[in-house]
N, C-alpha and C positions, 0 to 999 in steps of 0.2 A: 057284739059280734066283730070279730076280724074282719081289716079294711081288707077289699078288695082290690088287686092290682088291674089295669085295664089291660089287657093282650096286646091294644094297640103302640101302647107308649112302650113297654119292656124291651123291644127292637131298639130306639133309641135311645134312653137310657144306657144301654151297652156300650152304643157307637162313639156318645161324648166320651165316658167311663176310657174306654180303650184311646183315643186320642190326646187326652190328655196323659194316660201315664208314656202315650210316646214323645208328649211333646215334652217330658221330662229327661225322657231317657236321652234325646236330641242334646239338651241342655247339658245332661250329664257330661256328654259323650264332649261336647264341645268346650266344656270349661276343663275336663281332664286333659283333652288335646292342648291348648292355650300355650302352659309351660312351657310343656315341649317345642313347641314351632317360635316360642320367643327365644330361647336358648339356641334352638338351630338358627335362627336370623343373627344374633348375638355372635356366634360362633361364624357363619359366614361370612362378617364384617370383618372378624378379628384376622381370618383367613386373606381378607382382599388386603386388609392395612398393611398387613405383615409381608407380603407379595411386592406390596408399592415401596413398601419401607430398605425388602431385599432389592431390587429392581436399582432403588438411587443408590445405596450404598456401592452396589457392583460398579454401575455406573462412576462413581464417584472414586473408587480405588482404579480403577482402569483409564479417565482422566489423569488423576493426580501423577501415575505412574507414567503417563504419556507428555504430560507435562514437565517433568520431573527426567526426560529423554532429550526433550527437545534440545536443538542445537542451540548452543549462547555466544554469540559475535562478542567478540572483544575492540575488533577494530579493522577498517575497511582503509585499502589503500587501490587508487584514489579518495579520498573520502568520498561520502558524499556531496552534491551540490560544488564538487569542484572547479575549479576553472584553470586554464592556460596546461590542460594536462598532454605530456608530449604526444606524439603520435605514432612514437614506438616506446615499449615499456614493459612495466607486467601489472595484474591483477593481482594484489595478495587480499584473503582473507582471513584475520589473526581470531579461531575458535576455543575457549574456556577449557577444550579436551575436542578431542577427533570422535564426528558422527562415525556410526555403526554402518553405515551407505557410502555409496562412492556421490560427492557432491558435484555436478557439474555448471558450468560459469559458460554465458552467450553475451554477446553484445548487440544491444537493438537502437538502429539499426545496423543490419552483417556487413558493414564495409569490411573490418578488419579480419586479416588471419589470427586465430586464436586459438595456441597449440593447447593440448591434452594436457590434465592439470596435475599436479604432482605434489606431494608433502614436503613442508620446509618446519619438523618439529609439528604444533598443534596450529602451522600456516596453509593454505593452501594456496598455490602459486600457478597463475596461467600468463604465459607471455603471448604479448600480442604486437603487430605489427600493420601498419600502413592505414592506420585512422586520417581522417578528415580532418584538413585545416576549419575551426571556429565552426565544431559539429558538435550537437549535444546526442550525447550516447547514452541511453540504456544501460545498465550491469545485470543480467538476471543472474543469480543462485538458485539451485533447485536440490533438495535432499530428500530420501526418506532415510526416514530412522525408526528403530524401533525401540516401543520399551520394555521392563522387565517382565512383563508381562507375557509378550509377545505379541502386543499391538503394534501397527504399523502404522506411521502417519508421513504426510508430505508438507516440508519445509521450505521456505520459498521467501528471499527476497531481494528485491528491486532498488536500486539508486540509480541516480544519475551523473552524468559529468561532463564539462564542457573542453573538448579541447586549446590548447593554442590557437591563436587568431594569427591574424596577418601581420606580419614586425612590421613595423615602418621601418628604414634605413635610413635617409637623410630628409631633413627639412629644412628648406631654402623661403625668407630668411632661416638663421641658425637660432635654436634657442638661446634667450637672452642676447638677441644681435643687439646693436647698439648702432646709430646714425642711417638707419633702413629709410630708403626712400621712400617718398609720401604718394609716389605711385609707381608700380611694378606688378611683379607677378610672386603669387605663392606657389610652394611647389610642396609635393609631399611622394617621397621613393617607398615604392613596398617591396617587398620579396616576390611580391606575386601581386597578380590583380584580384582582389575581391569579387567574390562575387554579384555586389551591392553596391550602390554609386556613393563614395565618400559623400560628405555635406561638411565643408566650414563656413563657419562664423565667424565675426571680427566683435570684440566688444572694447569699450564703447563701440557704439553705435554711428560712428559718425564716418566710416569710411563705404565704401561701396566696391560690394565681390560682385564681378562676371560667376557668370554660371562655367564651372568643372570642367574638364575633360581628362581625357586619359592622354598622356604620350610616353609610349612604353608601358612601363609599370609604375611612371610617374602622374600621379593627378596634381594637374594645375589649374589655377582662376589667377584673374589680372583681376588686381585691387587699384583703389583710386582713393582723394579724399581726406589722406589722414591728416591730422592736425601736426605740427613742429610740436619738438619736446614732447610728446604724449606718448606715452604705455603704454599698450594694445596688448589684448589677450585673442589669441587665435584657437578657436576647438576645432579639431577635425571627428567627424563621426560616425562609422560604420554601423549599420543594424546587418549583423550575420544572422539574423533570426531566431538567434536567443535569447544574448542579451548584448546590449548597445556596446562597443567599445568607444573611446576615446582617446587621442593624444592631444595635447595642449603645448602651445611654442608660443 
């Protein structure tokens, strides 16, 4: 006799039967998608590289062309780090070829008049007038320029320089005197008085200076001590607040 199936189990039966051929079709569905979204991720990467790759290139032609702009100094007068520079003059600055901007030239700090700057060739020339006795001055330049491009950039630069100091005019003894007495007075003439209290020294060591004073535009001290027959070296020494000058007699 033929099995009998039970009523109660044929309800079930189905229910596995049908989830399993979905949890195929699941499987199906997700192994055919796979490709596909590895290919789109693939392709999205190539997309980003290729964005970053344009991105520094652009960058990098649009440097090089601004570079490739920039103004090139030849040669700076005063130089830089100069010293003893008059106090009426001019500014020239000697360029490789003339920027595309108009370049303008200040002096920091503004004591000086400092006309409108003008072309001498590929020089640019500013004259100036009424600087500071043993002042350290500033030079700023400032350009823009542009390049093939038609980028625009700002060019800029700074030295310094120190003017002329205070001349001395006579020194009493005279350099290389010869039979100076072994006590007296030194004396030292300026053009002007400093702004800073001279300082001399006797070396050897064996004589003895009073403390300075001004009369006039002459600074004196009374010496004492020296030795017969002996050499002496005498420094006088300003600190203008730059850099130290000195004369020796």
């Amino acid at each position: 006799m033929p099995a009998k199936t039970d009523p109660a189990e044929a309800p079930a039966a189905t229910v596995s039967e049908n989830l399993h051929l979905r949890l195929v079709d699941i499987l199906e569905e997700h192994q055919a998608d796979e490709p596909v979204g590895r290919r789109r991720a693939m392709l999205l990467r190539f997309i980003g590289v290729a964005l970053i790759a344009g991105v520094i290139a652009f960058l990098k032609v649009h440097g090089d062309a601004l570079a490739a702009a920039q103004p090139t100094i030849n040669e700076l007068s005063p130089a830089a780090a100069a010293t003893g520079v008059p106090l009426d003059g001019d500014v020239r600055v000697k360029f490789d070829r003339r920027p595309e901007g108009i370049p303008t030239l200040r002096l920091e700090p503004p004591h000086a008049v400092l006309e409108s700057t003008h072309w001498d060739g590929n020089t640019l020339v500013a004259v100036y007038a009424g600087l500071h006795l043993s002042t350290r001055y500033q030079v700023v330049l400032q350009v823009e320029y542009r390049s093939r491009l038609a980028d625009v950039a700002h060019f800029e630069k700074r030295w310094t320089v120190t003017t002329q100091g205070y001349p001395v005019l006579a020194l009493m003894p005279a350099q290389d005197q010869k039979l100076v007495p072994r006590v007296g007075k030194l004396s030292v003439g300026f053009s002007y008085v400093p702004p800073a209290k001279p300082r001399l020294t006797i070396s050897p060591a064996d004589g003895v200076l009073t403390l300075g004073q001004w009369t006039g535009t002459a600074w004196t001290a009374g010496y004492s001590g020296l030795k017969p027959l002996t050499r002496y070296e005498v420094t006088l020494t300003v600190d203008y607040g730059t850099a130290a000058a000195s004369t020796r007699g």
